[in-house]
MARFI-920225 format. One record per residue (C-alpha): x, y, z. Coordinates in pm, 1 decimal. Layout:
// residues N
[[X Y Z]]
...
This chain:
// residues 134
[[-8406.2 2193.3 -660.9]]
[[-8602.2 1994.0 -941.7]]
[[-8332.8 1792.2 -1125.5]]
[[-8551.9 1745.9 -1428.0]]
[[-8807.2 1843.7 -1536.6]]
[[-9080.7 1706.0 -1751.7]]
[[-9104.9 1843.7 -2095.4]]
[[-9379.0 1750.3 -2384.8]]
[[-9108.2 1627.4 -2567.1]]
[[-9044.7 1343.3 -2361.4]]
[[-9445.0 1287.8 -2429.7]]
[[-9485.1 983.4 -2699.3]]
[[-9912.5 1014.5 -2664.7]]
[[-9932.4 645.4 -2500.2]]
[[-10139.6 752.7 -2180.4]]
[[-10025.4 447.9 -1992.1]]
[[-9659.0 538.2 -2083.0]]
[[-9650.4 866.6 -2073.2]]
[[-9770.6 880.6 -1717.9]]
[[-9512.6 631.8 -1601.4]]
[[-9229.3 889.1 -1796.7]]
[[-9379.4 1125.3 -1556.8]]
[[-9354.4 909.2 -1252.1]]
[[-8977.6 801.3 -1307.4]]
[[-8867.2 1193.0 -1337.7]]
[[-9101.5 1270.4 -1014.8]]
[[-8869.6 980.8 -839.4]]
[[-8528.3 1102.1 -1009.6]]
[[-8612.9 1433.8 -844.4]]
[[-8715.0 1311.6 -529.4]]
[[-8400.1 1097.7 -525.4]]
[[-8233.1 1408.6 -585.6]]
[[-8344.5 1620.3 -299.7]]
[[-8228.3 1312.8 -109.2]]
[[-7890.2 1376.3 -220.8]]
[[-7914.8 1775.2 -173.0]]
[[-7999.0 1739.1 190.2]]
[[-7732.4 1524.1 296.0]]
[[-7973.3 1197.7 348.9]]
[[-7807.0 883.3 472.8]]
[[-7662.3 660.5 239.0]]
[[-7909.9 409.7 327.1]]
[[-8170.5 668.2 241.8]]
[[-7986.3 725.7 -86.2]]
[[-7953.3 339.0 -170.8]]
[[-8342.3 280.4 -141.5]]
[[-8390.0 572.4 -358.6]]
[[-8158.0 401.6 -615.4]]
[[-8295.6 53.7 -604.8]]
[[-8649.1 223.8 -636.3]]
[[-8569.9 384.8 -902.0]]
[[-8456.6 41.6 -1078.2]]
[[-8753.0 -107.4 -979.1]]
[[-8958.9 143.6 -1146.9]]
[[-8742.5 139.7 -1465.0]]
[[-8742.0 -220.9 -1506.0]]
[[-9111.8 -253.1 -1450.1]]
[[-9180.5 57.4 -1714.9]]
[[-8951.1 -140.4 -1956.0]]
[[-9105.3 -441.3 -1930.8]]
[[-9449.1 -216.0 -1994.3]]
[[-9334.3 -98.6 -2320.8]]
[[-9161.0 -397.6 -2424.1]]
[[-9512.9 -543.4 -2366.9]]
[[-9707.7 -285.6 -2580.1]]
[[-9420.9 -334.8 -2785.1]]
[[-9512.2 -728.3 -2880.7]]
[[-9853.6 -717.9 -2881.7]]
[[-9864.4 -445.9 -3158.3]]
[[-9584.8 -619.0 -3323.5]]
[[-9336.3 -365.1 -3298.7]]
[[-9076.5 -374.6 -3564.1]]
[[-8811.5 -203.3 -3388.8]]
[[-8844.9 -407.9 -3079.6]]
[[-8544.5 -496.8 -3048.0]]
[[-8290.0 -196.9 -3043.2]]
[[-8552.4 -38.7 -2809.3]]
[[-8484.4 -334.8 -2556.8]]
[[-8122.3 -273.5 -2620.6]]
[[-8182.8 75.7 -2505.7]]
[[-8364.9 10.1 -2242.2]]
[[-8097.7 -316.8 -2141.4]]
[[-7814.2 0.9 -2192.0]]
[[-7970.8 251.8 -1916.7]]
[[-8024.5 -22.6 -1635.8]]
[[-7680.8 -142.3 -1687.3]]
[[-7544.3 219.0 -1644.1]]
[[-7790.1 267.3 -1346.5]]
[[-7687.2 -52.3 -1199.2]]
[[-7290.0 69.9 -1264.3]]
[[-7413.7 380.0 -1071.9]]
[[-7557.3 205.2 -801.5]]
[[-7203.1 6.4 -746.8]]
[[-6995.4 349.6 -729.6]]
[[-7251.7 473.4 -528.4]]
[[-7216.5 191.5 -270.5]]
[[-6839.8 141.0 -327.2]]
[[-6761.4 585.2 -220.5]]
[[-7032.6 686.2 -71.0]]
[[-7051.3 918.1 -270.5]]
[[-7218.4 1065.4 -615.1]]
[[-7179.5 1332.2 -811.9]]
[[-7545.1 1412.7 -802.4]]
[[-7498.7 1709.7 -1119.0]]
[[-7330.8 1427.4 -1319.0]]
[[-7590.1 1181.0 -1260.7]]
[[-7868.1 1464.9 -1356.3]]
[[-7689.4 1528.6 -1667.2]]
[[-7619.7 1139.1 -1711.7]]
[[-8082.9 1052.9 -1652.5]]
[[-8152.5 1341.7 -1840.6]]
[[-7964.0 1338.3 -2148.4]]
[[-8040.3 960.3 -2127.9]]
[[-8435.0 1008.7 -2116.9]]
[[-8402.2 1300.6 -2375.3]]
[[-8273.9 1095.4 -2637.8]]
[[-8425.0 774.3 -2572.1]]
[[-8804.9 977.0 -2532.2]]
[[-8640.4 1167.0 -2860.0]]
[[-8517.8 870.2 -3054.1]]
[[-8632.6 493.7 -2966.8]]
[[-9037.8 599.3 -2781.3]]
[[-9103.1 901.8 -3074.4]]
[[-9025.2 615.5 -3326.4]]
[[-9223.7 373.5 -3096.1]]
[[-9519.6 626.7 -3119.5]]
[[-9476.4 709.9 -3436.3]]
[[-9593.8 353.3 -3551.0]]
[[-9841.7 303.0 -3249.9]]
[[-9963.4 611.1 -3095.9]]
[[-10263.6 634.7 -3350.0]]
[[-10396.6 294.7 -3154.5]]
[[-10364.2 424.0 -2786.0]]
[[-10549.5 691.4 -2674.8]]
């Protein structure tokens, strides 16, 4: 079962970011499957500090973009981003701590998330830069 799934609204028209939008719910939703079928917590764990990786490195992409266009809403979008790795990491720790995860919760948690950040914080971000990347 697909825990999200992509949907042009989470598209901002930045190629480079877009693509790595698509990347992170492919991972969710493999992470996911890991969780349906009963994988090892170890399997579970490296699924979770992937998907960290991932975020933090797609972060620090847009942040990037962000700066070099001169972004004027830099920084509530790093607050954002700051936001969704601390819940991740909070996550993580329950995750570690039980054993176990309410994998429905966490689907709602990512996708709700990525809705309204893709919604709010990258359709303002495209908004005043998508013109210049395509």
């Amino acid at each position: 079962m697909r825990l999200l799934q992509w949907k042009k609204e989470y598209g901002i028209g930045i190629e480079a970011v877009d693509h790595e939008h698509r990347q992170l719910i492919e991972l969710i939703n493999r992470m996911h499957e890991a969780f349906a079928s009963d994988e090892s917590k170890q399997t579970v764990s490296a699924f979770f500090g992937d998907i960290l990786k991932e975020i933090s490195a797609h972060f620090a992409l847009e942040e990037k973009i962000m700066r070099e266009e001169g972004y004027s809403r830099l920084g509530p979008h790093k607050e954002d981003h700051e936001r969704l790795l601390d819940e991740l990491r909070e996550m993580m720790d329950a995750f570690d701590r039980s054993n176990e995860i309410d994998s429905f919760e966490l689907a709602l948690r990512l996708d709700t998330w990525f809705l309204r950040h893709f919604q709010t914080h990258d359709a303002q971000l495209h908004g005043e830069l998508g013109e210049h990347h395509h």
